[in-house]
N, C-alpha and C positions, 0 to 999 in steps of 0.2 A: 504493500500500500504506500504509494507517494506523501510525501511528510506535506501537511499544511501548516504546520504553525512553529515557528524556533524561538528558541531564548538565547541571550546573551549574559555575561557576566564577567565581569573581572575580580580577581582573586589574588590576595596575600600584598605584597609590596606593589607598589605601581610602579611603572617604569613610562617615559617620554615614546609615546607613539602608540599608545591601547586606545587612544581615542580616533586614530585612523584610522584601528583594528576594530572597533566600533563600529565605527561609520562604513565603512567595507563592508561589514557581515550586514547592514541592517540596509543597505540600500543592493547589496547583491540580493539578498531576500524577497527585498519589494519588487525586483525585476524579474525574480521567477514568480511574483505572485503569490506569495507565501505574505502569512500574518507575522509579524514580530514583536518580539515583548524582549525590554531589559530588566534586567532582574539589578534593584539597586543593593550595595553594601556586599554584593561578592555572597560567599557561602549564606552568611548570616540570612541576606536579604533571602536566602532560595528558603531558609527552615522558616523563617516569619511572613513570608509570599509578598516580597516588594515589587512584585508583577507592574511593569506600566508599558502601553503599548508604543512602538517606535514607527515613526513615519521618518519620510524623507526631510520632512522639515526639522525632526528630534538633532538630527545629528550635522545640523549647518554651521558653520563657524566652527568647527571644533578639530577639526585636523592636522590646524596648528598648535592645539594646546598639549602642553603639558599633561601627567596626573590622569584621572579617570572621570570623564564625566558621569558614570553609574555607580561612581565611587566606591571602595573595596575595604574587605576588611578580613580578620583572622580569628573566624568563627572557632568558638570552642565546642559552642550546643552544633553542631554540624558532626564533629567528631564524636558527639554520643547517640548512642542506639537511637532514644527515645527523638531527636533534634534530626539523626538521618533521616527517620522514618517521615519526620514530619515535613521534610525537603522532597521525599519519592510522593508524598499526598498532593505538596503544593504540584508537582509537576505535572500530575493526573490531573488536579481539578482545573487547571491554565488548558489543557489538552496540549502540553507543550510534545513534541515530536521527534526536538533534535533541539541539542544544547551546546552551545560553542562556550567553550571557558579558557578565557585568557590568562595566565599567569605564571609563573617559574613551577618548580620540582612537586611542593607541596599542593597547589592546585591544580596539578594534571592529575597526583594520584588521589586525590578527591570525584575528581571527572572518572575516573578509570573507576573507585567504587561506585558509583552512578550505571556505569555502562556493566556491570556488574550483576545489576540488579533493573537491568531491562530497557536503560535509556540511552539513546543513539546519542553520541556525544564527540566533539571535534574539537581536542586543547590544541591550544596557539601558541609557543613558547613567546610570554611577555617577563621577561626579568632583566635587570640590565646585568646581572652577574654573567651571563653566555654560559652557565653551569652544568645545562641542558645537552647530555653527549649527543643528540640523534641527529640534530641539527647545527649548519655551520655559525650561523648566530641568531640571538632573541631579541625580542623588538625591548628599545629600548637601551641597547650597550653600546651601540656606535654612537648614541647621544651620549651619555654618558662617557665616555673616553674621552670626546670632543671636550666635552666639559672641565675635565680632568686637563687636559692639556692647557684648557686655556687656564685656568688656573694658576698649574703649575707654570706658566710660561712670566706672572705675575709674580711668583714666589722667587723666580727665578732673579728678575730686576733685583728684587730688593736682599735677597741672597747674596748677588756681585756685589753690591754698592757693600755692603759690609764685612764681606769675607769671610763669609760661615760656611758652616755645615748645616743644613735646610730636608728636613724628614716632614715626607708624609705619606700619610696613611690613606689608601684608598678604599672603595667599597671591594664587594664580592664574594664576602660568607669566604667558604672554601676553596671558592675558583679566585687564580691569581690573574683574569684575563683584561680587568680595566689596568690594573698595575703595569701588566706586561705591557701592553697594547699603547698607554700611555705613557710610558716611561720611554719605551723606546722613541715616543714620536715626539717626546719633548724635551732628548738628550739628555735623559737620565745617567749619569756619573754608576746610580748603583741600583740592584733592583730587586727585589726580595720579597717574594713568592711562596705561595703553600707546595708548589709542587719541586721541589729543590730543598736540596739541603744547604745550611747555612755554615763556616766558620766564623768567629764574631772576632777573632783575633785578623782573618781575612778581612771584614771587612774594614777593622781598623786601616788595617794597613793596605786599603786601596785609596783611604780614605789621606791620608798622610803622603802615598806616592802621588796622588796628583797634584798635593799643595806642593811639594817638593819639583813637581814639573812646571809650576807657575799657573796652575789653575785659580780661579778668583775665586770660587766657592766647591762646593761640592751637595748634589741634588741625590739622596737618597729616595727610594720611589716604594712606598712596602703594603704589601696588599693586606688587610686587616685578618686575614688566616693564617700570616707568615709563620715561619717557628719561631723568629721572634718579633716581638712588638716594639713599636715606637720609642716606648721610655726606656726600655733596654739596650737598643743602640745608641741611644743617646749617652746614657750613663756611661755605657762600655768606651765611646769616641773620647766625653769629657776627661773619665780616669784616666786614661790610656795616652791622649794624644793633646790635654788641654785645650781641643779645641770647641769655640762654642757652638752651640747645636740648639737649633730650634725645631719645635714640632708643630706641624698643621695638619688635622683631621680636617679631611675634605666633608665627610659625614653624606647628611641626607642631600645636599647641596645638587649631587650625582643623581639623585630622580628626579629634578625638576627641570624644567626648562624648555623654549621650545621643540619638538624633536625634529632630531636632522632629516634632509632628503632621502638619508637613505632609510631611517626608519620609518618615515612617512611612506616608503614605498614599498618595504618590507612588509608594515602591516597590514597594508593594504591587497594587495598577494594574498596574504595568508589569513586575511577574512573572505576575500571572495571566496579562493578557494577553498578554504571549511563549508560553506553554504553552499557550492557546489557539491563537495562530497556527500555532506549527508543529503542531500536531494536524488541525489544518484543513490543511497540506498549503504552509505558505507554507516558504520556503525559505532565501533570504537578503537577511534582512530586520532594520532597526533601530529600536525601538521609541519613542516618545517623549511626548511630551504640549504641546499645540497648541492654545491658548485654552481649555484647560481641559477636552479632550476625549482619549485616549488614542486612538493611531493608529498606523499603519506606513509604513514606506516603504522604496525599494528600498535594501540597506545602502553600496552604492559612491556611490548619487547624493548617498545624507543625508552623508556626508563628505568628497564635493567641494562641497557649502556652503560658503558665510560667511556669517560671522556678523555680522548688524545692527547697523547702525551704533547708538550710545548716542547723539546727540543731545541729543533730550529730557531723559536722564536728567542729561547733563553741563551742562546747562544750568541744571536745577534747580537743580543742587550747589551750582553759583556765585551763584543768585540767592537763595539763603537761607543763607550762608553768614555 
């Protein structure tokens, strides 16, 4: 039986570009002729039925915003029996058909128990951590990087002008790929990663050969799952090498802001394309993007991935450093 009516949702952290992913999923909908409903506040909104219906006009102006217009949250009653059940009632009673869920790791397998227990369902990786192995990137991390860059490229002026040592800390949970990704593109000196081991007496003393080479400061880059944190290499530079060391946490700073071309077109992709799939009849499935080409796969197998080793990339960092 052909689906008539879809939901949407965003889920867990927000990331720059779900509101493209939005507007994609809810105007590819209207053009197959299908009813649409956003489901506001992510999980929560689905166990309390914050059902509203989406038109073309719902989702105008909003492709350049930042954050979630259906705005998201990190339901706990979603996680209990009694708060599941009352999320598979809301779906029945909506006559919802197929559900697109936007968000990182923890709201896919939300979607994947949904699909579980009977509902056609199409996650869209939106996290800006990239943490997601199945696919090459998530909507929302190439803003983020950008972000990160520019930043750091601020940090950086006022680093020379005084001759320091200048640490900060990026987002990313577990995955080192805003750190990498941006350290390397903003001439990061040093760069430090969950997925690498660290010596700390190494990195003093890369930290000392380059003032010894006539370097004017030195940009430490560490992704907030490092093995070690911020105030650690700090203390260890201070004792070590007397030099002074400042620290900036970039923080939530990294999910806001307008999102870039490329995520605006990332998302957009991969909302048609979920509303396409499930109208073709696919069922539970997670979408993604793979050399550059938009594709599916089954949603349990793409989140018992890992994800790729960084090699190359960490090699680079160190050899242009």
């Amino acid at each position: 039986m052909a689906i008539q009516r879809i939901a949407v949702l965003t889920s867990g952290g927000d990331s720059p570009g779900m509101n493209a992913a939005i507007r994609a999923v809810v105007r590819t909908g209207l053009a197959r002729g299908l009813e649409v409903y956003g489901v506001r506040h992510g999980y929560q909104g689905l166990v309390d039925g914050e059902f509203i219906p989406m038109d073309s006009v719902s989702v105008s102006d909003m492709i350049q915003r930042g954050g979630t217009g259906l705005f998201t949250a990190r339901s706990k009653d979603f996680m209990t029996e009694e708060g599941f059940h009352r999320a598979l009632m809301m779906l029945e009673s909506f006559k919802i058909d197929g559900l697109i869920v936007i968000g990182g790791d923890g709201s896919l397998r939300g979607a994947l128990d949904l699909a579980k227990n009977g509902i056609a369902v199409a996650g869209l990786p939106g996290t800006i951590d990239n943490d997601l192995a199945y696919t090459d990137y998530t909507i929302g991390f190439d803003t983020a990087v950008n972000t990160a860059v520019s930043a750091i490229g601020n940090l950086r002026d006022t680093s020379s002008a005084h001759g320091m040592v200048t640490i900060v800390e990026l987002m990313g949970r577990h995955c080192g790929d805003i750190a990498l990704f941006a350290g390397i593109a903003s001439g990061g000196d040093i760069i430090v990663v969950p997925e690498k081991e660290y010596d700390m007496d190494d990195i003093c003393r890369q930290v000392v050969e380059g003032h010894n080479a006539g370097k004017l400061h030195c940009l430490i880059i560490v992704a907030e799952g490092a093995p070690f944190s911020c105030a650690e290499i700090r203390e260890a530079i201070q004792e070590r090498t007397g030099m002074e060391s400042r620290i900036t946490v970039l923080g939530h700073v990294q999910r806001g802001g307008s999102p870039s071309a490329f995520d605006r077109l990332l998302a957009s992709r991969l909302g048609a394309y979920g509303v396409d799939a499930l109208a073709e009849g696919k069922k539970a499935i997670a979408v993604g993007i793979r050399n550059n080409e938009i594709f599916d796969m089954d949603l349990a197998e793409a989140l018992e991935m890992k994800r790729p080793e960084r090699t190359e990339l960490i090699r680079l960092g160190e050899i242009l450093r």
